[in-house]
C-alpha positions as protocol buffer text, in pm:
chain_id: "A"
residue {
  index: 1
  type: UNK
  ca { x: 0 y: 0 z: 0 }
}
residue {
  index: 2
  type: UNK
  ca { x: 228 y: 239 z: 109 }
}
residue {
  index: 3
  type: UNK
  ca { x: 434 y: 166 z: -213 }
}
residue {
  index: 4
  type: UNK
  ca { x: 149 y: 219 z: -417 }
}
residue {
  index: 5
  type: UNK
  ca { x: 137 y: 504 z: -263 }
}
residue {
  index: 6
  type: UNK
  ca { x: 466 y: 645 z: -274 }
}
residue {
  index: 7
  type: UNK
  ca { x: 456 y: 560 z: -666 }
}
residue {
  index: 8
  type: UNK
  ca { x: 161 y: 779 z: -746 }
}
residue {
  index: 9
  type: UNK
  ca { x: 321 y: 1049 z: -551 }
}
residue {
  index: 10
  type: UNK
  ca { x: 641 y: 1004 z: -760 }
}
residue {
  index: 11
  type: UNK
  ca { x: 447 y: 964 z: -1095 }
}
residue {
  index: 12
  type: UNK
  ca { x: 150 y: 1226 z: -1026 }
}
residue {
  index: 13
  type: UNK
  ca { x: 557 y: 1521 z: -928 }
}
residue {
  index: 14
  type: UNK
  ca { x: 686 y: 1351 z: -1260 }
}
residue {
  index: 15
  type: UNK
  ca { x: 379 y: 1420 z: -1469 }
}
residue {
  index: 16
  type: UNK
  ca { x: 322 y: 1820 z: -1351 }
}
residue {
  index: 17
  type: UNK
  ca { x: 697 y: 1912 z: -1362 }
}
residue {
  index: 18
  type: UNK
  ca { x: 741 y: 1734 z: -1727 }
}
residue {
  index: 19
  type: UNK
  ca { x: 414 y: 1897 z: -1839 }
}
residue {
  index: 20
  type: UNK
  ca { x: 481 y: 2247 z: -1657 }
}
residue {
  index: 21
  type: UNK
  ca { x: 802 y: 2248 z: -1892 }
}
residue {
  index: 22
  type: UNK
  ca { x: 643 y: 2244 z: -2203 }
}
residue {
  index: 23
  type: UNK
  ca { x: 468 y: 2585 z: -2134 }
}
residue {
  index: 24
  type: UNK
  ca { x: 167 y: 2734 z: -1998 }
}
residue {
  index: 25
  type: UNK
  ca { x: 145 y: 2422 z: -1750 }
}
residue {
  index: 26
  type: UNK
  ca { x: 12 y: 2132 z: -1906 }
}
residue {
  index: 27
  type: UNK
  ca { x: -271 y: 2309 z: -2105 }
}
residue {
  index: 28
  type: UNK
  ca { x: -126 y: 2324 z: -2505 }
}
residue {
  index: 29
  type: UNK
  ca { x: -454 y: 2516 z: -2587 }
}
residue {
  index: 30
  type: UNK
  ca { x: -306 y: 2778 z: -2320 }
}
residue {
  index: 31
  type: UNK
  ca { x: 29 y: 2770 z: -2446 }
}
residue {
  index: 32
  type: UNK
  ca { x: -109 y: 2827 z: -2804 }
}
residue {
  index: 33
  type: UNK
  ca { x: -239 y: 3079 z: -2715 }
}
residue {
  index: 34
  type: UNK
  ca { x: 42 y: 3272 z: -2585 }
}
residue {
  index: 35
  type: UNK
  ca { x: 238 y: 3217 z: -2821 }
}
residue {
  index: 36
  type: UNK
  ca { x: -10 y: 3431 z: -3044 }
}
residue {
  index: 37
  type: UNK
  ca { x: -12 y: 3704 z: -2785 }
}
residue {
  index: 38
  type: UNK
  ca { x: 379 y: 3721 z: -2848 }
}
residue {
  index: 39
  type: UNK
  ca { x: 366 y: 3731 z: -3208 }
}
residue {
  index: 40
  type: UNK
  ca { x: 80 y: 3990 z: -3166 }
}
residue {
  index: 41
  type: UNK
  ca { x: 274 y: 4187 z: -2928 }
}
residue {
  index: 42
  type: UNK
  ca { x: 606 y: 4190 z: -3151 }
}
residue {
  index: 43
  type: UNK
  ca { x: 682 y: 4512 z: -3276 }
}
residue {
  index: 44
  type: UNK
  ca { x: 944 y: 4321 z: -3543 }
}
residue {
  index: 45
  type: UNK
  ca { x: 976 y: 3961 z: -3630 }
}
residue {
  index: 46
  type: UNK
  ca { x: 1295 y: 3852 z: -3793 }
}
residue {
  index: 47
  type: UNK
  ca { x: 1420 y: 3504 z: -3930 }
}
residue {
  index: 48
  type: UNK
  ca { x: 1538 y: 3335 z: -4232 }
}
residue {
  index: 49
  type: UNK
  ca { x: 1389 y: 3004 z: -4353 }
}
residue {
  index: 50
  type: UNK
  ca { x: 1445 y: 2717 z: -4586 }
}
residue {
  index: 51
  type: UNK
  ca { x: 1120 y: 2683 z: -4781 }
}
residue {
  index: 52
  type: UNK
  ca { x: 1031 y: 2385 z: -4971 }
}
residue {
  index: 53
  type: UNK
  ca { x: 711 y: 2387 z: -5246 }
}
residue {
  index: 54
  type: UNK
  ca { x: 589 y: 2051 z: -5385 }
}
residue {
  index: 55
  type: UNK
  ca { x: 379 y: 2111 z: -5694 }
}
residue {
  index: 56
  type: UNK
  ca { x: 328 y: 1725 z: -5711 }
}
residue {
  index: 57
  type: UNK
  ca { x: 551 y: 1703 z: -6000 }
}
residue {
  index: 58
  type: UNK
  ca { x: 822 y: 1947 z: -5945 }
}
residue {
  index: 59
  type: UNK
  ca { x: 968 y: 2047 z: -5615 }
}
residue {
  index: 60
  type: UNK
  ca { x: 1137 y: 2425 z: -5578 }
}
residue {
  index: 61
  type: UNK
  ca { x: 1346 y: 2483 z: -5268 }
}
residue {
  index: 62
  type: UNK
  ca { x: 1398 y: 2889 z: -5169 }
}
residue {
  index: 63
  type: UNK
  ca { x: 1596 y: 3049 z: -4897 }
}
residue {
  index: 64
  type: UNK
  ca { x: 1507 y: 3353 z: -4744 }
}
residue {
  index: 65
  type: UNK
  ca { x: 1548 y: 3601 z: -4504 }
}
residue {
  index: 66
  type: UNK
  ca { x: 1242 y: 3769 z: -4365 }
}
residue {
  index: 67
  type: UNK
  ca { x: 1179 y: 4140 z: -4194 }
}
residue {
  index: 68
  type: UNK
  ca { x: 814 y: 4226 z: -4054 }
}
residue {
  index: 69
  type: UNK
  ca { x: 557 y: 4398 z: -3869 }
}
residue {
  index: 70
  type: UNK
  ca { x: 217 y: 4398 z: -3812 }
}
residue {
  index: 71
  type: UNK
  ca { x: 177 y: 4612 z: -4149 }
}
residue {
  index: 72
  type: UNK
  ca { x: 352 y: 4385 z: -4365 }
}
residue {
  index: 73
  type: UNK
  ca { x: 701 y: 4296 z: -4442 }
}
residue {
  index: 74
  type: UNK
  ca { x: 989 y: 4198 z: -4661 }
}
residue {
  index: 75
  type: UNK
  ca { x: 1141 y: 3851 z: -4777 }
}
residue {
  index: 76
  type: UNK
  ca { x: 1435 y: 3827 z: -4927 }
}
residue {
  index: 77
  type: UNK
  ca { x: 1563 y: 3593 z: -5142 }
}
residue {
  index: 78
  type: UNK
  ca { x: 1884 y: 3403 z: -5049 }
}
residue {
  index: 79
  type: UNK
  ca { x: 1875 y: 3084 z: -5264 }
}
residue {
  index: 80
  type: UNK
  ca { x: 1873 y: 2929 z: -5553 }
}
residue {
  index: 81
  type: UNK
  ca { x: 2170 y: 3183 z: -5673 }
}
residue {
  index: 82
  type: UNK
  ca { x: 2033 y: 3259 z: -5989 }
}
residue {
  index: 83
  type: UNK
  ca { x: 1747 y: 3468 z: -5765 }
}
residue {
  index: 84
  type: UNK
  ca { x: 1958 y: 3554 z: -5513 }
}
residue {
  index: 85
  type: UNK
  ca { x: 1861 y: 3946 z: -5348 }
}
residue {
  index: 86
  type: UNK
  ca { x: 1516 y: 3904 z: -5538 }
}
residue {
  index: 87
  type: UNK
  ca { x: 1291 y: 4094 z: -5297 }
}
residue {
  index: 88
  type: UNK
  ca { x: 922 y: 3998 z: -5167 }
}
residue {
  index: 89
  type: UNK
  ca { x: 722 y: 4277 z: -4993 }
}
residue {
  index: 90
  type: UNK
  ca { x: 431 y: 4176 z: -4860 }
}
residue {
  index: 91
  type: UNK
  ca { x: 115 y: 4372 z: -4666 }
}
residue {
  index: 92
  type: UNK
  ca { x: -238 y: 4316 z: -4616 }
}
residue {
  index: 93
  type: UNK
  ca { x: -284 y: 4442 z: -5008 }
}
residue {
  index: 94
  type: UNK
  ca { x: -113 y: 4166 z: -5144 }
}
residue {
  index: 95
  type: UNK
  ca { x: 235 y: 4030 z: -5232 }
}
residue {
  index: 96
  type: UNK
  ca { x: 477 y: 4211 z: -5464 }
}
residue {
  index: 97
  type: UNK
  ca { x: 772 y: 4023 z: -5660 }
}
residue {
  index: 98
  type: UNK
  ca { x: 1071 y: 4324 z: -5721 }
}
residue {
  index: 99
  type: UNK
  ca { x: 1402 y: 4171 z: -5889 }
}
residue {
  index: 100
  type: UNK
  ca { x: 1639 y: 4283 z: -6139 }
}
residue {
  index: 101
  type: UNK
  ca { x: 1623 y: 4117 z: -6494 }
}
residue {
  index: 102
  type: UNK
  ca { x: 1587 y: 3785 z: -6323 }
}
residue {
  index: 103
  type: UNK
  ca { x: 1219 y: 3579 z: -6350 }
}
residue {
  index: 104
  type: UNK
  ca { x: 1107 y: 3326 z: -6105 }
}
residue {
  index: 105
  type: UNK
  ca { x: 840 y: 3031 z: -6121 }
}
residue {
  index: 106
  type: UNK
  ca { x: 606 y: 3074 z: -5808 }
}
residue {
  index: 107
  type: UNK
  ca { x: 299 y: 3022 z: -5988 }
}
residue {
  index: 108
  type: UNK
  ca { x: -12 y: 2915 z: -5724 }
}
residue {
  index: 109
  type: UNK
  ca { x: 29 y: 2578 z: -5543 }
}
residue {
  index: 110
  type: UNK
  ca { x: -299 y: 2614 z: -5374 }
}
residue {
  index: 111
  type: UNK
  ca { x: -675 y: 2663 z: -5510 }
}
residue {
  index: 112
  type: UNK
  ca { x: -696 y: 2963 z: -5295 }
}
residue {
  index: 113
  type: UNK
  ca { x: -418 y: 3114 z: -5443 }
}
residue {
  index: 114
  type: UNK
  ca { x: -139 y: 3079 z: -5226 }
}
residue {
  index: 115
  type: UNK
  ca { x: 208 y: 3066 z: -5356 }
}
residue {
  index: 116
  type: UNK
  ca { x: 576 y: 3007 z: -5250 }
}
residue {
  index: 117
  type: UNK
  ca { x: 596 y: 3363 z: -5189 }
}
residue {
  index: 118
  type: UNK
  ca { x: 261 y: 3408 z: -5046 }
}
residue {
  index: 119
  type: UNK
  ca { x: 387 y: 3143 z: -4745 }
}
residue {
  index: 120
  type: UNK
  ca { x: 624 y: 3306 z: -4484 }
}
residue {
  index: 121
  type: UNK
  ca { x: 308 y: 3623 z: -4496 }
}
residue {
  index: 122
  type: UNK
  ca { x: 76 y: 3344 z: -4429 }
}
residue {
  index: 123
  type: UNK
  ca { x: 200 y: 3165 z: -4108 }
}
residue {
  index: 124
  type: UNK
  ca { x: 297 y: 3502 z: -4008 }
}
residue {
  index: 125
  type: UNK
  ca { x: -89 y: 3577 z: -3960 }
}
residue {
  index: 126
  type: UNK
  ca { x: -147 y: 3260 z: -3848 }
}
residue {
  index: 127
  type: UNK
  ca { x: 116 y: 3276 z: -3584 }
}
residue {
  index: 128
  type: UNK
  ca { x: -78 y: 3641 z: -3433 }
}
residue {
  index: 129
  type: UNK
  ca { x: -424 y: 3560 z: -3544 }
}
residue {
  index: 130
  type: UNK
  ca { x: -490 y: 3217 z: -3689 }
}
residue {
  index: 131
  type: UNK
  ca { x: -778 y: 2954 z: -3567 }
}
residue {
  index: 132
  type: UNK
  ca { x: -599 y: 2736 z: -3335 }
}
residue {
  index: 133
  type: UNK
  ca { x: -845 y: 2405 z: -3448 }
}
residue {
  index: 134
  type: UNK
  ca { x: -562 y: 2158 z: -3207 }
}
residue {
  index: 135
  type: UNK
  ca { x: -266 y: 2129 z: -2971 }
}
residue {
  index: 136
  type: UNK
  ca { x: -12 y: 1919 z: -2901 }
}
residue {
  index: 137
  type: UNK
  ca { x: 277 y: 1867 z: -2732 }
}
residue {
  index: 138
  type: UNK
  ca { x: 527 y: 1675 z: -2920 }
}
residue {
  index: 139
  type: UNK
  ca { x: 889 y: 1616 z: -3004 }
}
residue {
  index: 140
  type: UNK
  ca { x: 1008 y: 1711 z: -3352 }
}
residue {
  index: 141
  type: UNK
  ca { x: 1437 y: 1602 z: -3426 }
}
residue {
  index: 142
  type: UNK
  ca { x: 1436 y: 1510 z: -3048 }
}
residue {
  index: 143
  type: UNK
  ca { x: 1295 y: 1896 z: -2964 }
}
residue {
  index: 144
  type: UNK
  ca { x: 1013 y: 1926 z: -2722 }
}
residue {
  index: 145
  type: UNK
  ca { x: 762 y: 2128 z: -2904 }
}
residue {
  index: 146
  type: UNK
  ca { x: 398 y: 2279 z: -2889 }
}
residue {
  index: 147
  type: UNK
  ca { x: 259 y: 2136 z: -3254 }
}
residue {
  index: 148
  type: UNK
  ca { x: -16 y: 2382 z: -3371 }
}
residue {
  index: 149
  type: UNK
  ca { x: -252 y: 2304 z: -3602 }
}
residue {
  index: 150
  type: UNK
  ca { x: -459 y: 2612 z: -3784 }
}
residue {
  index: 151
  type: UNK
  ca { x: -744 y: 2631 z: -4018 }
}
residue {
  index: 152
  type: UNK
  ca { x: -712 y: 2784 z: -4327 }
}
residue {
  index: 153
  type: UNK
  ca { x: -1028 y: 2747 z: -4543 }
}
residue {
  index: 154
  type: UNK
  ca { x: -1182 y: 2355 z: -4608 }
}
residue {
  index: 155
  type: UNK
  ca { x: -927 y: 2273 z: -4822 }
}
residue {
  index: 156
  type: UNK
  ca { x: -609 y: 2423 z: -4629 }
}
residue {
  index: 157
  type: UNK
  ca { x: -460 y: 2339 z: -4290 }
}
residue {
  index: 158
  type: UNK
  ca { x: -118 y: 2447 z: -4101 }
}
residue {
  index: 159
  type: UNK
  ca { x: 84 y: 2313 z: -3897 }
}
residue {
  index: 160
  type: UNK
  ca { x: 398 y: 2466 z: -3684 }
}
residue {
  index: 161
  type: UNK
  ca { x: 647 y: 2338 z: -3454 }
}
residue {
  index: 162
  type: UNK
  ca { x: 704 y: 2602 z: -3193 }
}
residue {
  index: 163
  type: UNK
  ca { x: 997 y: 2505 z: -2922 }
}
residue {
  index: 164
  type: UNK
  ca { x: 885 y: 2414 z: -2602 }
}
residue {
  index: 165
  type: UNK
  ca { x: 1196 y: 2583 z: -2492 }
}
residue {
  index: 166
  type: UNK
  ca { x: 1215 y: 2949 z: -2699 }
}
residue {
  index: 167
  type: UNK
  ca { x: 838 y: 2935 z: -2830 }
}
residue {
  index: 168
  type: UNK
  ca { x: 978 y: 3043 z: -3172 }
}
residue {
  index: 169
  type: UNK
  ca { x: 905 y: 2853 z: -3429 }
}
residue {
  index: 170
  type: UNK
  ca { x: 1091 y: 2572 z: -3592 }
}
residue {
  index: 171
  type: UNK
  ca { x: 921 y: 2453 z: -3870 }
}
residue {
  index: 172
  type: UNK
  ca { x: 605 y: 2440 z: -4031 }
}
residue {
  index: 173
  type: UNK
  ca { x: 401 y: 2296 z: -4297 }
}
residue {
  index: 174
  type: UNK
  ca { x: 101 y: 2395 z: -4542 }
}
residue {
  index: 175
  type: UNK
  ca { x: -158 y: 2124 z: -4613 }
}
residue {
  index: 176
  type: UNK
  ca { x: -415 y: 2075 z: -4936 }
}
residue {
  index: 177
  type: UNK
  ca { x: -595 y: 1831 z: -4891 }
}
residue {
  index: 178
  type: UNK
  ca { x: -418 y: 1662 z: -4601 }
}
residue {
  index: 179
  type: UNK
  ca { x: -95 y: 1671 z: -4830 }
}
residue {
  index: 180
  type: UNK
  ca { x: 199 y: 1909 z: -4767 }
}
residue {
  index: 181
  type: UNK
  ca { x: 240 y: 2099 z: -5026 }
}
residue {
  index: 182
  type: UNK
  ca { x: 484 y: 2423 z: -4908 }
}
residue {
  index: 183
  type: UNK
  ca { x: 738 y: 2317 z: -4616 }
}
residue {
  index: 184
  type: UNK
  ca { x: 933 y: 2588 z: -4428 }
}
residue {
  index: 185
  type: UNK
  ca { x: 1266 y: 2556 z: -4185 }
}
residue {
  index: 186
  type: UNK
  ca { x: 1303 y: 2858 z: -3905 }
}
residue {
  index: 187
  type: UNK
  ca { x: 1638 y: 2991 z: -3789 }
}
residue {
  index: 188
  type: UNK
  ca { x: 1784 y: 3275 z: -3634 }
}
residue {
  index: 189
  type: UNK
  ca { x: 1432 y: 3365 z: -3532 }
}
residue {
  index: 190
  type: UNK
  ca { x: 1413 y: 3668 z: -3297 }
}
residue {
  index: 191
  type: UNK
  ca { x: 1080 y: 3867 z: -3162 }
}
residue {
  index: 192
  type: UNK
  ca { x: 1144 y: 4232 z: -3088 }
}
């Protein structure tokens, strides 16, 4: 008895101070949702990415580096090197393509209209705004992470990894039809 009791003790410390670690105690609704506050509250978010697009029959990989605000931003393009310093600004008008004599394929991947480009602009409202629809805590590469998953329209779900230990994003994907379809790596993130 008194080891049955001594075990439930242990298990019931075990359980609240590995689920108080992931955030927001163990509620990942509650951690969700601050997470959105922060993005919200950020007067700048910067990062650069590694974004992957499946059309289903070609695949197009981009790096970028991203400025914004809550106005809009700018994406700039690091990779492939052919497109290198091509610049993306984006607001709540739309999405604008500026380069130099160079032309790049980012036709839509989604029904709604949402291409390559249109992406990093997208999670970015998800990330302050977005309908939370679930919550999980989960490990992504061995990473304790809050998995978020948001609705888009009926077609198109989200999905980001944010670290249970920074809250900043680490990856995330864009679903049609329950298949991803745009992929997107997060480094050097930083809220200001």
């Amino acid at each position: 008895m008194r080891i049955s009791r001594f075990f439930s003790a242990f298990l019931a410390i075990f359980l609240s101070a590995a689920l108080g670690a992931c955030g927001a105690g163990a509620d990942p609704e509650g951690a969700a949702a601050d997470i959105q506050a922060d993005f919200a509250a950020a007067g700048q978010v910067l990062f650069t990415a590694d974004i992957r697009a499946d059309y289903g029959d070609r695949v197009y990989d981009f790096g970028v580096s991203v400025s914004s605000d809550a106005a809009g931003g700018v994406m700039t393009v690091s990779e492939p090197e052919i497109i290198a310093g091509v610049t993306v600004r984006f607001s709540g008008e739309g999405t604008r393509l500026a380069f130099d004599g160079a032309e790049v394929f980012t036709g839509e991947i989604l029904p709604e209209g949402l291409t390559p480009a249109d992406a990093v602009p997208l999670l970015l409202r998800l990330w302050r705004e977005g309908l939370v629809t679930e919550a999980v805590f989960e490990k992504l590469a061995g990473e304790e992470c809050l998995a978020a998953l948001f609705h888009v329209s009926d077609r198109v779900e989200s999905r980001t990894w944010f670290s249970g230990n920074t809250g900043l994003p680490l990856r995330s994907e864009v679903y049609l039809d329950g298949r991803a379809v745009i992929g997107c790596d997060f480094y050097n993130f930083m809220l200001e």
